[in-house]
NUNU-646692 format. One record per atom (N, C-alpha, C): residue number from 0; residue in three letters; chain; atom name; x, y, z. Coordinates in nm, 4 decimals. Layout:
BEGIN
REC / nr / rest / kette / atom / X / Y / Z
REC / NUM / Ala / A / CA / X / Y / Z $
...
REM end
This chain:
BEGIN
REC / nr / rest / kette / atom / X / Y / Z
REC / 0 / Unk / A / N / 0.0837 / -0.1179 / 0.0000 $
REC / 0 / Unk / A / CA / 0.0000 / 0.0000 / 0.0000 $
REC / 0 / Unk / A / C / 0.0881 / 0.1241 / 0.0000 $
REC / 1 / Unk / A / N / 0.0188 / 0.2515 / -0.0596 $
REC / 1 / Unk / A / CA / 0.1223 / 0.3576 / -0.0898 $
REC / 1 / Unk / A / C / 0.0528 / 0.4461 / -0.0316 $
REC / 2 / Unk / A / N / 0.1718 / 0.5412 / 0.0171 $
REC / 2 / Unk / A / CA / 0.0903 / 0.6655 / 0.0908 $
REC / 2 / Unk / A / C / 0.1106 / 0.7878 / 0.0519 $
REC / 3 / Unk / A / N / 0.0124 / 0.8215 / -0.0679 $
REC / 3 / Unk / A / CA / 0.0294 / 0.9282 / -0.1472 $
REC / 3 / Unk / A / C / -0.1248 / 0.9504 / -0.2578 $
REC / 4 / Unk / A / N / -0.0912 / 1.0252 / -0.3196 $
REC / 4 / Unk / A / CA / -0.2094 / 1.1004 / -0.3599 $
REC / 4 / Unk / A / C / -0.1600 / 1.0068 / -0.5311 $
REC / 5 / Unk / A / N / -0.2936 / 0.9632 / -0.6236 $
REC / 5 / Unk / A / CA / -0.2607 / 0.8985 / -0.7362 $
REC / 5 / Unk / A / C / -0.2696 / 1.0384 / -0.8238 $
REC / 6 / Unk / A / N / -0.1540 / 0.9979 / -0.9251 $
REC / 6 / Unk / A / CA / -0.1485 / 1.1353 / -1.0224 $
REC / 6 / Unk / A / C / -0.1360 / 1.0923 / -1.1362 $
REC / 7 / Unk / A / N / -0.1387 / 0.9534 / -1.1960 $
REC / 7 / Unk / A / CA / -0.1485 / 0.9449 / -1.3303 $
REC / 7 / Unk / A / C / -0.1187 / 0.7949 / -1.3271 $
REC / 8 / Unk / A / N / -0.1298 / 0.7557 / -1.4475 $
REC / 8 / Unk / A / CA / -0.0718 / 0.6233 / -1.5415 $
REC / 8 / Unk / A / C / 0.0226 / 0.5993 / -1.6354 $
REC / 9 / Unk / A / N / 0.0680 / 0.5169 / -1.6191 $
REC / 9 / Unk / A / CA / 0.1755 / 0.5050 / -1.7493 $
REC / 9 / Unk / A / C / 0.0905 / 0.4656 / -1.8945 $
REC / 10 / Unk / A / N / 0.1343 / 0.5029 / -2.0129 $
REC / 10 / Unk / A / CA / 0.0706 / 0.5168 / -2.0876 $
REC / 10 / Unk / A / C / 0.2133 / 0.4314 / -2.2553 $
REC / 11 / Unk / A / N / 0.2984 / 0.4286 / -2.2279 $
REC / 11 / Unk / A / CA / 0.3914 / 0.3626 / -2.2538 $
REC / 11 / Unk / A / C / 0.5243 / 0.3550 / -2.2171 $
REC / 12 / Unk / A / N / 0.5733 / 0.2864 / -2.2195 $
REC / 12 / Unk / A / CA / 0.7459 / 0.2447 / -2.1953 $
REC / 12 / Unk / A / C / 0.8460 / 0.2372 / -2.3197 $
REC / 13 / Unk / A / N / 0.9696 / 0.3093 / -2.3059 $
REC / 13 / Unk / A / CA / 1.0816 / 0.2620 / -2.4029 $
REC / 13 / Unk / A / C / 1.1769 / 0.2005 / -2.3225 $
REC / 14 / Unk / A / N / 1.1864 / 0.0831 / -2.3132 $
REC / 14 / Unk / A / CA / 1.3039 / -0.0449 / -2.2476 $
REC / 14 / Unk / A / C / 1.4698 / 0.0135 / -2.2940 $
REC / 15 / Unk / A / N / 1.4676 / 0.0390 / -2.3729 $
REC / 15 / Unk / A / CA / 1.5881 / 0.0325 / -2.4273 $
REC / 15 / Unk / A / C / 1.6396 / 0.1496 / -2.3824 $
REC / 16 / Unk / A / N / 1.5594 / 0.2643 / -2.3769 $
REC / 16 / Unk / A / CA / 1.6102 / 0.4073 / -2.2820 $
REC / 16 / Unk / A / C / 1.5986 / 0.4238 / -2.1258 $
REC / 17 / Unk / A / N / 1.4967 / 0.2838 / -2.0965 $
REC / 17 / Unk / A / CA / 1.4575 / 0.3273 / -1.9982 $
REC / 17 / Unk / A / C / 1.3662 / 0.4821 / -1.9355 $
REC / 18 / Unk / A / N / 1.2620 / 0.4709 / -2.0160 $
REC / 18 / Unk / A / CA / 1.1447 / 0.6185 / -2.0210 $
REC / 18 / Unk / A / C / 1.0367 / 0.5630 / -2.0393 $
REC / 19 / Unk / A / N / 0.9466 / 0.6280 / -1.9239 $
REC / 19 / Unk / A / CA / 0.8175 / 0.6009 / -1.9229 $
REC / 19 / Unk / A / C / 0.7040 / 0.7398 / -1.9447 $
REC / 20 / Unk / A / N / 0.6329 / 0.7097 / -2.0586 $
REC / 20 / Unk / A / CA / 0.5272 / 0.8462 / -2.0669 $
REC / 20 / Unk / A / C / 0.4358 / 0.8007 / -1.9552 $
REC / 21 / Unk / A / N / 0.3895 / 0.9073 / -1.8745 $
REC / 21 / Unk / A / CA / 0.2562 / 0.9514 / -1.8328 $
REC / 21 / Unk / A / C / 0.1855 / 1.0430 / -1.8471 $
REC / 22 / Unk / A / N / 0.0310 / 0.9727 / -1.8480 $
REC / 22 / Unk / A / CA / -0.0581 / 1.1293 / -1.8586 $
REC / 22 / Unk / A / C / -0.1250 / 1.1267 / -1.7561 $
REC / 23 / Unk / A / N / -0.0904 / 1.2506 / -1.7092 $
REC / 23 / Unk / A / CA / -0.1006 / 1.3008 / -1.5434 $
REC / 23 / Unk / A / C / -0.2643 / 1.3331 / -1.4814 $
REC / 24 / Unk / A / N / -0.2965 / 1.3084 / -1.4213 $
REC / 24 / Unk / A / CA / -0.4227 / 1.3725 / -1.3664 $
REC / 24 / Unk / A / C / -0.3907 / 1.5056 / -1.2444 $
REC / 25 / Unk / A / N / -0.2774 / 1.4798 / -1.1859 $
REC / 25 / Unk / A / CA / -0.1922 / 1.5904 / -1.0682 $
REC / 25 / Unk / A / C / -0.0921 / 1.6524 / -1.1666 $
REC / 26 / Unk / A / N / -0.0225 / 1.7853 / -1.1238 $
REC / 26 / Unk / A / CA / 0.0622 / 1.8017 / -1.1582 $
REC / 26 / Unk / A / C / 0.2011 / 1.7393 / -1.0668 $
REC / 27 / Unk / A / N / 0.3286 / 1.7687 / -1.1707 $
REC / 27 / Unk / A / CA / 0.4416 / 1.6619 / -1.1198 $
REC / 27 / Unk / A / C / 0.5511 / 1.7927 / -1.1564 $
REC / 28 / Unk / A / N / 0.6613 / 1.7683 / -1.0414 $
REC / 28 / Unk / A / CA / 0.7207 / 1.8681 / -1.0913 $
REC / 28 / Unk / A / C / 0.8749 / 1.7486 / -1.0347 $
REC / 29 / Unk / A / N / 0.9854 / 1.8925 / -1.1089 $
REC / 29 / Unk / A / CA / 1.1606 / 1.7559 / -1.0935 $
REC / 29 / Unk / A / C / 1.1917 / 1.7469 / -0.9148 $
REC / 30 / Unk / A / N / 1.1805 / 1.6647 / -0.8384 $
REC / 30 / Unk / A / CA / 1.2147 / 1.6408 / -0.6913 $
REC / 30 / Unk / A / C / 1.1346 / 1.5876 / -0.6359 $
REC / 31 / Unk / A / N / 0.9813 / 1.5875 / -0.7171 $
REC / 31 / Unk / A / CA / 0.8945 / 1.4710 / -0.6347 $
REC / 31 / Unk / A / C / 0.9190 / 1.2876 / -0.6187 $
REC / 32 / Unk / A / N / 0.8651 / 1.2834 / -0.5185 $
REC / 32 / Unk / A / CA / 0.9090 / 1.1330 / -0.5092 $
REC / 32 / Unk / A / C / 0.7573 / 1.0670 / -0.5325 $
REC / 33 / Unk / A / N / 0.7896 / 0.9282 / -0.6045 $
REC / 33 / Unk / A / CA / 0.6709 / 0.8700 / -0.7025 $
REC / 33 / Unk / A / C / 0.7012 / 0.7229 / -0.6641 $
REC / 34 / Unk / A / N / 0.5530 / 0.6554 / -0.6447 $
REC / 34 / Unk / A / CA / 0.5640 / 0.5499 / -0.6494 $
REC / 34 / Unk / A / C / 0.5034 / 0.4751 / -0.7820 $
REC / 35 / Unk / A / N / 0.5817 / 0.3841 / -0.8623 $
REC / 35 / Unk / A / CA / 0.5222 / 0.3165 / -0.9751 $
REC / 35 / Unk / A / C / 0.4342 / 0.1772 / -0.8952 $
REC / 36 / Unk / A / N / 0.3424 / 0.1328 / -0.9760 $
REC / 36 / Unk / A / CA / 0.2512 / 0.0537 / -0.8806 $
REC / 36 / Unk / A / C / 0.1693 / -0.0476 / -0.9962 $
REC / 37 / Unk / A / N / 0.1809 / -0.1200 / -1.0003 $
REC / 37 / Unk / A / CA / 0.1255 / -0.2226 / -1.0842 $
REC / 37 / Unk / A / C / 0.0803 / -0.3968 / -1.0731 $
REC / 38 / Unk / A / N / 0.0797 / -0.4745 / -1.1350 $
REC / 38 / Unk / A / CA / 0.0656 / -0.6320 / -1.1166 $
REC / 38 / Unk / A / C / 0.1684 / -0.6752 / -1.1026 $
REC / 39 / Unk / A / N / 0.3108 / -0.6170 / -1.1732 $
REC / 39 / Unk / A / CA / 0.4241 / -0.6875 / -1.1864 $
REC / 39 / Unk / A / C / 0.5245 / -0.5541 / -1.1401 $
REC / 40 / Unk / A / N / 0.4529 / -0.4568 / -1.1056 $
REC / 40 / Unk / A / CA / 0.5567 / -0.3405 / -1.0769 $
REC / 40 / Unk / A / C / 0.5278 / -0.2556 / -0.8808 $
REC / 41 / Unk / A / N / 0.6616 / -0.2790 / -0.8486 $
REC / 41 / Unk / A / CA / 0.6243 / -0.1698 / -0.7266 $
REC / 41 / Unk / A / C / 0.7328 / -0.1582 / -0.6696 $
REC / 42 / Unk / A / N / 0.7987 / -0.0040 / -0.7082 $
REC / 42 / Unk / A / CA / 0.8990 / 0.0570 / -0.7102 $
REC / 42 / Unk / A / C / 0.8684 / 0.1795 / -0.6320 $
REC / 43 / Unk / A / N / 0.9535 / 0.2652 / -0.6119 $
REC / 43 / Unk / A / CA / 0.9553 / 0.4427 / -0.5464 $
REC / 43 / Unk / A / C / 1.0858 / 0.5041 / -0.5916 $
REC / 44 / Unk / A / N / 1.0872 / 0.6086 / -0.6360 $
REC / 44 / Unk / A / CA / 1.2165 / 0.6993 / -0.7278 $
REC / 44 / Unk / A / C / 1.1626 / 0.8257 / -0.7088 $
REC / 45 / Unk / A / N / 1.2924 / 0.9190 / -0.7093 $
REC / 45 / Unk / A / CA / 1.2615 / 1.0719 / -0.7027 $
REC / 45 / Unk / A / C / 1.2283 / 1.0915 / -0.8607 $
REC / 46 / Unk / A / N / 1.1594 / 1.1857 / -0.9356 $
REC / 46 / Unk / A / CA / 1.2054 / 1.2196 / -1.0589 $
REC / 46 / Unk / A / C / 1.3145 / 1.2960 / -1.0704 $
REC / 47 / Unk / A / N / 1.3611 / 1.2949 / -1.1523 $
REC / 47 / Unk / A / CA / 1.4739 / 1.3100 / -1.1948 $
REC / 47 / Unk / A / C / 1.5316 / 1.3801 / -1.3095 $
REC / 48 / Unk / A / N / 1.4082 / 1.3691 / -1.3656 $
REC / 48 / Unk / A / CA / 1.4381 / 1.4334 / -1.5646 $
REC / 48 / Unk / A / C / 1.2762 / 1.4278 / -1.6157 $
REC / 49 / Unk / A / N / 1.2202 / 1.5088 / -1.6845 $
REC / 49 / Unk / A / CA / 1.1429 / 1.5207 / -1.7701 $
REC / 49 / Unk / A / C / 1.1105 / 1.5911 / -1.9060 $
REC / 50 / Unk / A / N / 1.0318 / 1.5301 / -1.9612 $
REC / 50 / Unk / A / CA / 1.0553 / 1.5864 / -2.1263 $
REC / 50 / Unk / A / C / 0.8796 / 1.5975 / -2.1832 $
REC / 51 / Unk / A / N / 0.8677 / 1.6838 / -2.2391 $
REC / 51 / Unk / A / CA / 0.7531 / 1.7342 / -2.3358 $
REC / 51 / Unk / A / C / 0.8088 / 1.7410 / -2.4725 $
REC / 52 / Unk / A / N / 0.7622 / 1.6692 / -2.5337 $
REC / 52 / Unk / A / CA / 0.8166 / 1.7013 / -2.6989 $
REC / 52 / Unk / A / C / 0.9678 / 1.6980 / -2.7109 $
REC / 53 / Unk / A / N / 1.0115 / 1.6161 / -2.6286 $
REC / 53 / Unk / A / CA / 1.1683 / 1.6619 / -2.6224 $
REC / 53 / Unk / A / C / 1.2081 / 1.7401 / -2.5993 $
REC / 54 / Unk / A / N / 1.1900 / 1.8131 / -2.5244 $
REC / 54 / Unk / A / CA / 1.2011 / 1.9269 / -2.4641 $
REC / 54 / Unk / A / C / 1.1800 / 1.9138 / -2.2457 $
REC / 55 / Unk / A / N / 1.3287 / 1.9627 / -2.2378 $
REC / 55 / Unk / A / CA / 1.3116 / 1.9399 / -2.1128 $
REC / 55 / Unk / A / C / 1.2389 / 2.0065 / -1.9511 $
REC / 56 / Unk / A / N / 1.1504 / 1.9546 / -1.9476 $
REC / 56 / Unk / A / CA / 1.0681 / 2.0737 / -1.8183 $
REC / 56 / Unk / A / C / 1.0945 / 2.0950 / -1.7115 $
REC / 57 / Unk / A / N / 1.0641 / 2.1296 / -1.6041 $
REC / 57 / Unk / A / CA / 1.0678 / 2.1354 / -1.4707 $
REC / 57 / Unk / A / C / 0.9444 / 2.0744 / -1.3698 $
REC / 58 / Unk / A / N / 0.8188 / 2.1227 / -1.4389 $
REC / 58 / Unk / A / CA / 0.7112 / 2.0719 / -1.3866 $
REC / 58 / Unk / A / C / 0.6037 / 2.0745 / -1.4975 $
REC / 59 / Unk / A / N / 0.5085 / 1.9764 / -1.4786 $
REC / 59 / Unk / A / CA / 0.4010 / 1.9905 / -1.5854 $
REC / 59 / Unk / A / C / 0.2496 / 1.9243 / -1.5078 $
REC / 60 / Unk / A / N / 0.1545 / 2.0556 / -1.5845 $
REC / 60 / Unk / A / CA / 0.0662 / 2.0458 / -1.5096 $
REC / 60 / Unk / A / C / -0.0435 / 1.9300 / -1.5475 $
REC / 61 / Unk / A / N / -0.1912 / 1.9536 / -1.5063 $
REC / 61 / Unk / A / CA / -0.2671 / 1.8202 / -1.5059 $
REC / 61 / Unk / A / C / -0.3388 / 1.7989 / -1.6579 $
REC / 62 / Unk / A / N / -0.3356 / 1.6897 / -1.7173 $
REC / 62 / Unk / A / CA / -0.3595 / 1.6376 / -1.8255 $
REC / 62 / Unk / A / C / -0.2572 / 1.6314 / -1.9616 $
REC / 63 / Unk / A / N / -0.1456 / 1.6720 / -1.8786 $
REC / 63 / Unk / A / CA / -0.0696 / 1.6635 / -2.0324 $
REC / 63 / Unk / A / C / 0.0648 / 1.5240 / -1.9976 $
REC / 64 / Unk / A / N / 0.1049 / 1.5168 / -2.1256 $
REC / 64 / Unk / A / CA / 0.1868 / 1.4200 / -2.1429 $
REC / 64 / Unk / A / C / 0.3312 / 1.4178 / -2.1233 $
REC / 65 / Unk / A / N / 0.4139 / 1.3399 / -2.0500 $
REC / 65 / Unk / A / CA / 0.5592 / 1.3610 / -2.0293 $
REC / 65 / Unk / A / C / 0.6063 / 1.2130 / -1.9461 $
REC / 66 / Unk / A / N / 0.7324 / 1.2295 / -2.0487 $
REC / 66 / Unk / A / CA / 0.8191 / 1.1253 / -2.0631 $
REC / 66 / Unk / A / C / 0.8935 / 1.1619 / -1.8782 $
REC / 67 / Unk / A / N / 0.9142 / 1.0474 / -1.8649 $
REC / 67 / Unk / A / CA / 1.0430 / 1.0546 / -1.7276 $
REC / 67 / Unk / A / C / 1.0583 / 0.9611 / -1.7407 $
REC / 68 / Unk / A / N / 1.2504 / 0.9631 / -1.6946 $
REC / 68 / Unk / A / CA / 1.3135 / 0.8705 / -1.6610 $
REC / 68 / Unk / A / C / 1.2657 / 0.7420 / -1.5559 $
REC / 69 / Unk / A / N / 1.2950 / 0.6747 / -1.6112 $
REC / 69 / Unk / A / CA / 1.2654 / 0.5558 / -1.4665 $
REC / 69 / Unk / A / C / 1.3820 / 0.4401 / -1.4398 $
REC / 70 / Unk / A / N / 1.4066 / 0.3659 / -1.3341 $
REC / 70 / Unk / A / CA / 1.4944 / 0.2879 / -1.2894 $
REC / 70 / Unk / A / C / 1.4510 / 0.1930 / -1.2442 $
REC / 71 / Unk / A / N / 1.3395 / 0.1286 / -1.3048 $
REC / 71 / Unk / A / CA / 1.3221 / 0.0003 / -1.2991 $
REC / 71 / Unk / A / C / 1.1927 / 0.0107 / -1.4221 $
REC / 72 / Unk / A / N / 1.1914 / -0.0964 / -1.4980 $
REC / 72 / Unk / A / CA / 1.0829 / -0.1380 / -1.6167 $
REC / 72 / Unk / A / C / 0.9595 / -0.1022 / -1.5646 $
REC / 73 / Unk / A / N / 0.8483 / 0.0196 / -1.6390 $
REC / 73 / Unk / A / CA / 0.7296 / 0.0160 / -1.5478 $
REC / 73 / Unk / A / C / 0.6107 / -0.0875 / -1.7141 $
REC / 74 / Unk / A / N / 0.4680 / -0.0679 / -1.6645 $
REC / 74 / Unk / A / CA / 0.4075 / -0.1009 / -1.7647 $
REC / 74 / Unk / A / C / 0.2942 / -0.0560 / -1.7901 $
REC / 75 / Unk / A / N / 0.2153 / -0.0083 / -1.9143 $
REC / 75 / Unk / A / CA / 0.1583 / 0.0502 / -1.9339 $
REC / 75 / Unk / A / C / 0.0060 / 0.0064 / -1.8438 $
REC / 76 / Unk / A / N / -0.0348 / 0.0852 / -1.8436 $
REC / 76 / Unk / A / CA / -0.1365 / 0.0915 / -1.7310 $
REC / 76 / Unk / A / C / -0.1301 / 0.0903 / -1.5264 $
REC / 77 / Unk / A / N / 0.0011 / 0.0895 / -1.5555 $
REC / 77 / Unk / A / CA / 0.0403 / 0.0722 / -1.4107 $
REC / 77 / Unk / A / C / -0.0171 / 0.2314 / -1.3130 $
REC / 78 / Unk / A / N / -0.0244 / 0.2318 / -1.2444 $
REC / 78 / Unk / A / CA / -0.0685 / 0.3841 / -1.1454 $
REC / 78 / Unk / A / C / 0.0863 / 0.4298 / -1.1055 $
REC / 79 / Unk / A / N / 0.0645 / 0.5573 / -1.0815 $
REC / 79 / Unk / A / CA / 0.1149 / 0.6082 / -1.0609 $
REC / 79 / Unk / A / C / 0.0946 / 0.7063 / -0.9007 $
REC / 80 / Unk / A / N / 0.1886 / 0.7234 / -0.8497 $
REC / 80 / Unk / A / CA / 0.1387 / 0.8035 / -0.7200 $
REC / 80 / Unk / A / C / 0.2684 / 0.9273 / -0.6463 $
REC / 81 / Unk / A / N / 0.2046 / 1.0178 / -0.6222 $
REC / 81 / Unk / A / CA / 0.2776 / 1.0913 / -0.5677 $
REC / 81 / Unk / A / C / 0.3154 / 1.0969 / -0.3754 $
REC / 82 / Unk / A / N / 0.4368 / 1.0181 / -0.3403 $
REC / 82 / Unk / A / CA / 0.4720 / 0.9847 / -0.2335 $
REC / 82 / Unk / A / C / 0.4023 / 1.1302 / -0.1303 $
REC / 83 / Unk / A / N / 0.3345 / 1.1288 / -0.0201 $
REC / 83 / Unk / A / CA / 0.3398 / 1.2461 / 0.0820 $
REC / 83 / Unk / A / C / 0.3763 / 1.1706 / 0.1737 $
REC / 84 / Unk / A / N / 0.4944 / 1.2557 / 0.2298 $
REC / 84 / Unk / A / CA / 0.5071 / 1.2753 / 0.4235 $
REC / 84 / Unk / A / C / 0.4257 / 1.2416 / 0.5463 $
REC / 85 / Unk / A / N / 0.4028 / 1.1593 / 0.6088 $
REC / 85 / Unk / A / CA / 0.3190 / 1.1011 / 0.7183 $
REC / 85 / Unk / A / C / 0.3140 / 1.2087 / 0.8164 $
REC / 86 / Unk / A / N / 0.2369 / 1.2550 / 0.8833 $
REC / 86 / Unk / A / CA / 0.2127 / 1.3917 / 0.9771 $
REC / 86 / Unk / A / C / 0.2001 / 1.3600 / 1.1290 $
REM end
């Protein structure tokens, strides 16, 4: 179980670069920490890098599309979640 707010899905993977698109329902910006979450996937990574059109962002807001790095294989349809701090 993850303790964070869900902000999107993966929507495809490139293996060979290791990059996963999502399309976001939250916005995501570079320093958040994310948990990937799936049948065969369940990982946690800071981001690290992101891209729009090839083009590199900082943060991107809700409904649009962007590639990030990832460090372990995710898969399409997997959730996505944005890690919060326990209070």
């Amino acid at each position: 179980m993850t303790n964070g707010e869900r902000i999107g899905e993966v929507i495809h993977y490139y293996g060979k670069i290791s990059v996963a698109v999502l399309r976001l329902s939250q916005g995501l910006k570079i320093g958040d920490s994310v948990h990937f979450l799936g049948r065969h996937t369940d990982f946690q990574q800071e981001i690290t890098s992101m891209e729009i059109e090839h083009q590199a962002v900082s943060e991107v807001k809700v409904g649009e599309e962007v590639a990030v790095k990832v460090e372990q294989r995710v898969r399409r349809g997997d959730t996505v979640f944005r890690i919060t701090e326990e209070k």
